[in-house]
C-alpha positions as CSV (number, residue, x, y, z in Angstrom):
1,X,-151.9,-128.8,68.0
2,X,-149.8,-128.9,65.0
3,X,-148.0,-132.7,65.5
4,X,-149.3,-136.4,65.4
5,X,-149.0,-136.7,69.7
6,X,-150.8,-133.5,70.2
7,X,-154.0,-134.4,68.2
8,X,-154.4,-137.6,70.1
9,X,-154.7,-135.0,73.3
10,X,-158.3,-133.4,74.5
11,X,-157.6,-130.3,75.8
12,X,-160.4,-129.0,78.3
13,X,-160.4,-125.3,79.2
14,X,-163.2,-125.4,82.3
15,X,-164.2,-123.3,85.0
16,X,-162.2,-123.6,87.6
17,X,-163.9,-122.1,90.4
18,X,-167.2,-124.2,89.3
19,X,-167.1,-127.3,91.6
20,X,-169.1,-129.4,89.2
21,X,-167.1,-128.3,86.7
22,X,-164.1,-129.5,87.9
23,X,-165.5,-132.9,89.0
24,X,-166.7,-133.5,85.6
25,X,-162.8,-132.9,83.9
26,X,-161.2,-134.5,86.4
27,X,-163.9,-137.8,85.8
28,X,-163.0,-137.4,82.5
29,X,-159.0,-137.2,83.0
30,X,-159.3,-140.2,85.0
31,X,-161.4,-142.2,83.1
32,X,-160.0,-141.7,79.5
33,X,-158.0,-144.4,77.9
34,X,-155.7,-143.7,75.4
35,X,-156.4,-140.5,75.2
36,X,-154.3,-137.9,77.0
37,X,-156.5,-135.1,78.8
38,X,-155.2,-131.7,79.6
39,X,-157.3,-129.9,82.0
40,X,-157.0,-126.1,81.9
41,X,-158.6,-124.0,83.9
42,X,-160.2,-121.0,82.0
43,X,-160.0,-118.3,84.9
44,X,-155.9,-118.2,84.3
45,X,-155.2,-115.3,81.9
46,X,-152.1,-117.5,81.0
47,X,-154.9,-120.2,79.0
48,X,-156.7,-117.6,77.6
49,X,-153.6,-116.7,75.8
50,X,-151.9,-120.3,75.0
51,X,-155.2,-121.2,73.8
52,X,-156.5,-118.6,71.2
53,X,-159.3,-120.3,70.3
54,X,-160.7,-119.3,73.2
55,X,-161.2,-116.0,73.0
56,X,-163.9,-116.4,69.9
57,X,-166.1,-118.7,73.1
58,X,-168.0,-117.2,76.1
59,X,-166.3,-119.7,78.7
60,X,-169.0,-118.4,81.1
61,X,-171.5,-120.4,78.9
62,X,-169.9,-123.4,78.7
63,X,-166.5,-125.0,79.0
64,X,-164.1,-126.0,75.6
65,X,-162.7,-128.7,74.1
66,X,-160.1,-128.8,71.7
67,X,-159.5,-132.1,70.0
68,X,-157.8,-133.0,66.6
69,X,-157.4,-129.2,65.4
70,X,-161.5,-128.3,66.1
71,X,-163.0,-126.6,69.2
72,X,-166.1,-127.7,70.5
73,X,-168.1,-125.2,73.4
74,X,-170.7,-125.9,75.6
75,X,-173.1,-129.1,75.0
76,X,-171.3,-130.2,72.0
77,X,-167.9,-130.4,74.2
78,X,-169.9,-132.3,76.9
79,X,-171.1,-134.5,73.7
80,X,-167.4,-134.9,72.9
81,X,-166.1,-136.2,76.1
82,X,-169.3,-138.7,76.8
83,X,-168.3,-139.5,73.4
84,X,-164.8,-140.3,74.2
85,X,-164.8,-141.5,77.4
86,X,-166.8,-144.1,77.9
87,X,-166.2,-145.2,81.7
88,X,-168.9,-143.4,83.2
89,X,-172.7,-143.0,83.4
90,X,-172.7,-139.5,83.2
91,X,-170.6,-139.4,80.6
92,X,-172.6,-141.9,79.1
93,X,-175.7,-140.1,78.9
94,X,-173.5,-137.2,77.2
95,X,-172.7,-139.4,74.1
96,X,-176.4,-138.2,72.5
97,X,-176.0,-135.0,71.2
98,X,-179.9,-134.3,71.9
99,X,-179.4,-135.6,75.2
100,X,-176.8,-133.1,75.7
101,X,-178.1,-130.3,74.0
102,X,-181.2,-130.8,76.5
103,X,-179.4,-131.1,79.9
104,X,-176.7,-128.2,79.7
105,X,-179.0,-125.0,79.9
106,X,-180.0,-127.0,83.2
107,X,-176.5,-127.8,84.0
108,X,-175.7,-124.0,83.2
109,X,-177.9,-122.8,85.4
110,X,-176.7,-124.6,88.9
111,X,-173.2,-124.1,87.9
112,X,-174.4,-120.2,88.1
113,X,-176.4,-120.4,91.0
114,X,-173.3,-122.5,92.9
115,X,-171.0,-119.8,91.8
116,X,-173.5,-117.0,92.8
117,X,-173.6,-118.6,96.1
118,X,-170.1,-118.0,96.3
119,X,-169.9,-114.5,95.2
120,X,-167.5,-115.8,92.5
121,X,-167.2,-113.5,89.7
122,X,-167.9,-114.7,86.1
123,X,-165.0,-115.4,84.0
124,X,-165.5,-112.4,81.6
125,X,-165.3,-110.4,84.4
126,X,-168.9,-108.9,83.7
């Protein structure tokens, strides 16, 4: 993220094989405005590597945003994109960092249990 275009672009590392996950990035995608939103998902080895930031996050624990040269895991990324995209409710409710900090172990936990349900393996692999 090293020129002008790039920091204007939120870069979402997610679970992919999370359902609610994915529907929440791809909300996001859709609803941002004049922002660009790349949506990566965390599972390909290939991210883990083009995005070494990653590596120093548990993406089991919470997805990761990258915007303007920081990284931002877990509640505060979901506080990051209700905080830039304003379009929808649930995003909306994100924009307080309390609020967020409140509803993600929740959230955590059913994304877990969906992908338990599943027999999906955790991202780490453990």
């Amino acid at each position: 993220m090293n020129d002008a275009s790039q920091c204007e672009t939120l870069v979402l590392l997610y679970d992919g094989e999370c359902p609610f996950c994915t529907h929440y990035c791809a909300m996001a995608a859709l609803a941002a405005r004049g922002i660009a939103v790349e949506l990566h998902d965390a599972r390909e080895a290939a991210n883990r590597t083009r995005f070494p930031a990653a590596s120093r996050y548990d993406l089991d624990r919470g997805m990761l945003a990258l915007w303007r040269g920081k990284a931002f895991h877990g509640a505060d990324a979901m506080n990051l994109v209700g905080i830039l995209i304003e379009e929808s409710p649930w995003s909306g409710l994100m924009q307080h960092r309390w609020l967020a900090s409140f509803c993600y172990p929740a959230l955590r936990l059913v994304r877990n249990a969906a992908l338990a349900v599943r027999r999906v393996p955790r991202i780490g692999g453990r």
